[in-house]
C-alpha positions as CSV (number, residue, x, y, z in Angstrom):
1,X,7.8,32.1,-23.2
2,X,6.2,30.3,-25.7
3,X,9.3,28.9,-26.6
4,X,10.4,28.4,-23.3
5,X,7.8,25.9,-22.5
6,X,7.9,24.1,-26.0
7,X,11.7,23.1,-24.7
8,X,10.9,21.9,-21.3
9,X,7.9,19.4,-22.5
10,X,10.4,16.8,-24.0
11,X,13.0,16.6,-21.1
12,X,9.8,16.0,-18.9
13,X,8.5,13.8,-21.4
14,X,11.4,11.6,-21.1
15,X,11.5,12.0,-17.4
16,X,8.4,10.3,-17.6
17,X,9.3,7.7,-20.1
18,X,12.6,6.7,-18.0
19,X,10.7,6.3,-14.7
20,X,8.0,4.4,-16.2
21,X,11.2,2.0,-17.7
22,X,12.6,2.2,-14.4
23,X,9.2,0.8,-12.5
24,X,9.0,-2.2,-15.4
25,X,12.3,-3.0,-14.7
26,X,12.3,-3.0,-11.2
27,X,9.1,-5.0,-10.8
28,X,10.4,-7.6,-13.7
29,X,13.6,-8.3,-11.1
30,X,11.2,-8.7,-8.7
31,X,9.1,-11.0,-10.6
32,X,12.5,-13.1,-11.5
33,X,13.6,-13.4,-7.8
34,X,10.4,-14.4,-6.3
35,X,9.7,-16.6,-9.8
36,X,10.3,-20.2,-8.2
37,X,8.6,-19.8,-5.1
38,X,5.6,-18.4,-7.2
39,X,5.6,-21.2,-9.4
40,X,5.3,-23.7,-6.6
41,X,1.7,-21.7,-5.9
42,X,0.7,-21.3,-9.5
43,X,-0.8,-24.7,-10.3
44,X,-2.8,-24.3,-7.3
45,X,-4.3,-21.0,-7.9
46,X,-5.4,-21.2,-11.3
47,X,-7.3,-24.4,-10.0
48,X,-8.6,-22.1,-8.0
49,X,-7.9,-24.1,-4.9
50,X,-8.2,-22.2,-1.4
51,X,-5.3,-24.2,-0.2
52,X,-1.9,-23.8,-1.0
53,X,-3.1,-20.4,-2.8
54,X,-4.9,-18.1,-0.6
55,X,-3.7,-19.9,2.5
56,X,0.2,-19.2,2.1
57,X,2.5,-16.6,1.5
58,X,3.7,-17.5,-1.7
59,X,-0.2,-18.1,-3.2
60,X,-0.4,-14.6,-1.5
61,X,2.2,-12.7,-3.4
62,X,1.1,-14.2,-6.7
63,X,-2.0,-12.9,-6.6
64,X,-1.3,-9.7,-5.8
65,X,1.3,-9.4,-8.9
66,X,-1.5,-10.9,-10.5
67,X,-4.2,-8.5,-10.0
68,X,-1.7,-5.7,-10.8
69,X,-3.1,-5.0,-14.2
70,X,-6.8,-4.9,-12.5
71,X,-5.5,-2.6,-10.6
72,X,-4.0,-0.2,-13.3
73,X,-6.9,-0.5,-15.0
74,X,-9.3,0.8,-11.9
75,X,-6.7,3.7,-11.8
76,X,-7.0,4.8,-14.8
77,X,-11.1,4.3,-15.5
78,X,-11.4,6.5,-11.8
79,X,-8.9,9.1,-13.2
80,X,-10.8,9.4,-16.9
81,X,-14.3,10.0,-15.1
82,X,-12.8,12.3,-12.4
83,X,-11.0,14.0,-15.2
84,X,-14.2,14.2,-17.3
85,X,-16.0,16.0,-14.5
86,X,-12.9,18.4,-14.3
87,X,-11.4,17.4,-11.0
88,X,-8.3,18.6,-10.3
89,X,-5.3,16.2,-10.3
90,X,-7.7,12.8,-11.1
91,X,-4.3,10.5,-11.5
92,X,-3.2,11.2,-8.5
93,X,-6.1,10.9,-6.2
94,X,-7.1,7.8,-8.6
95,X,-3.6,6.1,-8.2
96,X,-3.7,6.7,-4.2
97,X,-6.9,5.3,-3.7
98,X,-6.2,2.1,-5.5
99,X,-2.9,1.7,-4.0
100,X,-3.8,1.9,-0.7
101,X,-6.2,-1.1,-1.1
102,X,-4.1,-2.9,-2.9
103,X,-0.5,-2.5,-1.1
104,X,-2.5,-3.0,1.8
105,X,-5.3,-5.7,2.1
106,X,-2.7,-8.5,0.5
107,X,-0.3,-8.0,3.7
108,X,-3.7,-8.1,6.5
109,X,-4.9,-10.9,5.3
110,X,-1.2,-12.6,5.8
111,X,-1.1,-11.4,9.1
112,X,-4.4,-12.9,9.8
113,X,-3.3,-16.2,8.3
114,X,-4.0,-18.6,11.4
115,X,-0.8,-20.8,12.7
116,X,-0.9,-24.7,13.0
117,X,-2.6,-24.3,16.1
118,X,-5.3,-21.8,15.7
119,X,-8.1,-22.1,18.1
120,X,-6.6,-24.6,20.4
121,X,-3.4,-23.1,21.6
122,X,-4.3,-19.9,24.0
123,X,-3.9,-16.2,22.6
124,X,-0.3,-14.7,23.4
125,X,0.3,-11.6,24.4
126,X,4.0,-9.9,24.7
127,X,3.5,-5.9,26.1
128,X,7.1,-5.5,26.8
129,X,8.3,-3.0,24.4
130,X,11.4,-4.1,22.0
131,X,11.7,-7.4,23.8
132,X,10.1,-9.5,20.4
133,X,12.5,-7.0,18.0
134,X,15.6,-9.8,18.4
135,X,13.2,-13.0,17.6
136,X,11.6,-11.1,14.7
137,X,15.0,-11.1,12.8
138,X,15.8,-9.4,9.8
139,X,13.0,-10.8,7.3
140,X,10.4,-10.6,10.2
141,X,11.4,-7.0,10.7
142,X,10.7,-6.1,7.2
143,X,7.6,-7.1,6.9
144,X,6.3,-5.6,9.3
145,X,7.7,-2.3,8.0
146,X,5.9,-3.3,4.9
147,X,2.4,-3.7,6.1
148,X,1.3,-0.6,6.1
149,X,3.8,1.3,3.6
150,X,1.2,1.5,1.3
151,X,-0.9,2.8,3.5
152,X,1.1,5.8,4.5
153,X,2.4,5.9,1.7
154,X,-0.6,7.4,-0.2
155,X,-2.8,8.0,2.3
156,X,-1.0,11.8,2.8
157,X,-1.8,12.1,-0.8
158,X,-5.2,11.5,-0.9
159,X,-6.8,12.9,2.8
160,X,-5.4,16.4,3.3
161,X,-6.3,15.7,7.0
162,X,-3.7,12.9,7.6
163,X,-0.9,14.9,5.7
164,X,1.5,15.1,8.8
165,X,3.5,12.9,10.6
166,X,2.0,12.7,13.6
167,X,-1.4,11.9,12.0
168,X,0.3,9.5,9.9
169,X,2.3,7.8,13.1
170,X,-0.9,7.5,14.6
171,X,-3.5,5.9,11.5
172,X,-0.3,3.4,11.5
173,X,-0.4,2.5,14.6
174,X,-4.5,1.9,15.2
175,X,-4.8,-0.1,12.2
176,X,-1.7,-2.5,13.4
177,X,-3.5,-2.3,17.3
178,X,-6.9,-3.5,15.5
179,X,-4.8,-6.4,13.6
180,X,-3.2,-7.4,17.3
181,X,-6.5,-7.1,18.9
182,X,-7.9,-9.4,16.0
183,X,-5.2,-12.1,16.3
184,X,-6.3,-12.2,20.1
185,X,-9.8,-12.3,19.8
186,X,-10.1,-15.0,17.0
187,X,-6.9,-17.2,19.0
188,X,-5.1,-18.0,15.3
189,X,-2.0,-19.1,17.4
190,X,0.3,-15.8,16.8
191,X,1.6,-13.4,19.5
192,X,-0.1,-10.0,19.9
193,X,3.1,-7.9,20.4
194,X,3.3,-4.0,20.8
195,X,6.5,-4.4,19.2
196,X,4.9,-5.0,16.2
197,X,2.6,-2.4,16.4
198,X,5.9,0.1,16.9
199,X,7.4,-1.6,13.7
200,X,4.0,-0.7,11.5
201,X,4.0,2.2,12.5
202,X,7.2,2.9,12.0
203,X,6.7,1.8,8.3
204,X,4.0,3.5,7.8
205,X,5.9,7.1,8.6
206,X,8.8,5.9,6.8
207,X,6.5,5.5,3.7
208,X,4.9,8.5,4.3
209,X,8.3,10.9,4.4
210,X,9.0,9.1,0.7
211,X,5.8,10.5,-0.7
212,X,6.3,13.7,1.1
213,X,6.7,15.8,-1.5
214,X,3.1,14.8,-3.0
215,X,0.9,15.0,0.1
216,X,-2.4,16.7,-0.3
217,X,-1.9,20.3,2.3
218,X,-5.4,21.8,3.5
219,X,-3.9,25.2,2.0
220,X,-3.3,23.8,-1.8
221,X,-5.2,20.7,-1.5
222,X,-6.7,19.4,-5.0
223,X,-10.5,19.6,-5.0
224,X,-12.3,16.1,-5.4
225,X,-15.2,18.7,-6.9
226,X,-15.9,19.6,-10.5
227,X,-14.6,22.8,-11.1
228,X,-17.1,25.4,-11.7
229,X,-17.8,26.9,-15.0
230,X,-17.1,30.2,-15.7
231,X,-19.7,32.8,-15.3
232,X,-20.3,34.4,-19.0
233,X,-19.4,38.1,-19.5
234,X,-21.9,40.8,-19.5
């Protein structure tokens, strides 16, 4: 058996190593195909300018590839102190927490970005389900399946109570209802739709069936708890 297990470690060694590749390489072409319209905010942000860096989507994006490595870095100092303590899976608990911050405050705050005529023009509202899905287009579309991916993406892995898809369908779609209701309240010229909150929500559970296979169960679910030591014999 000994043996057994000696042979398994490299392949997943090397499972590891090739997904890790994988990940570089996939956020490096990401990096090259965004890379002009991230220049044109670069200037700007290392200024440290509020406009034309936190104000627009470009200024956005940047700073969120940006702040990548911060965010690795919280990762792994949460997952050496909750493995120190002897919590049970620390990376994955760690990584979940951090990446639903981070994959999901950088898309809010773009939703909340207030059009041209913010405070003047009256708040929109558009109740009629599926009627905004054909002005949204493609790209619009998207995004909105984006803003919360994050979100359900690792929330089922880190809150054994929102591992379902019902629970999941439902945290996606009261966090896009409070970002509607926000966009009325403060008038930043953009339409309160229910379409979009059907869209987010819809992300959101996409997201969440991806990571599926990771969720946190109530029945097997990893204690955030040190693990007790043993009791000594005799």
């Amino acid at each position: 058996m000994t043996h057994n297990a000696s042979l398994s470690a490299p392949p997943r060694r090397t499972r590891r190593i090739v997904l890790l590749g994988l990940a570089i390489l996939g956020m490096a072409s990401a990096v090259f195909v965004v890379r002009r319209p991230l220049m044109m905010s670069a200037p700007m942000c290392m200024a440290g300018r509020w406009h034309g860096c936190f104000d627009t989507f470009n200024g956005v994006v940047l700073m969120t590839l940006v702040t990548l490595p911060l965010a690795a870095l919280v990762v792994w100092a949460l997952a050496r102190r909750r493995r120190a303590v002897g919590v049970t899976s620390p990376w994955r608990l760690s990584l979940a927490e951090v990446g639903m911050v981070h994959g999901t405050v950088p898309l809010i705050w773009l939703t909340m970005m207030p059009g041209g005529g913010a405070g003047t023009v009256p708040a929109r509202v558009s109740l009629v389900p599926l009627r905004d899905l054909v002005t949204m287009g493609p790209v619009g579309i998207v995004g909105n399946l984006l803003i919360f991916a994050a979100l359900g993406f690792f929330a089922p892995m880190r809150f054994a109570a929102l591992a379902s898809v019902p629970r999941v369908l439902a945290l996606g779609a009261g966090c896009s209802a409070l970002v509607e209701t926000a966009q009325y309240v403060l008038r930043l010229d953009r339409v309160s739709s229910v379409d979009d909150v059907l869209v987010n929500a819809a992300g959101a559970v996409l997201a969440a069936l991806a990571s599926r296979r990771w969720w946190r169960t109530a029945a097997k679910a990893p204690s955030d708890q040190p693990r007790p030591a043993p009791a000594p014999a005799g």
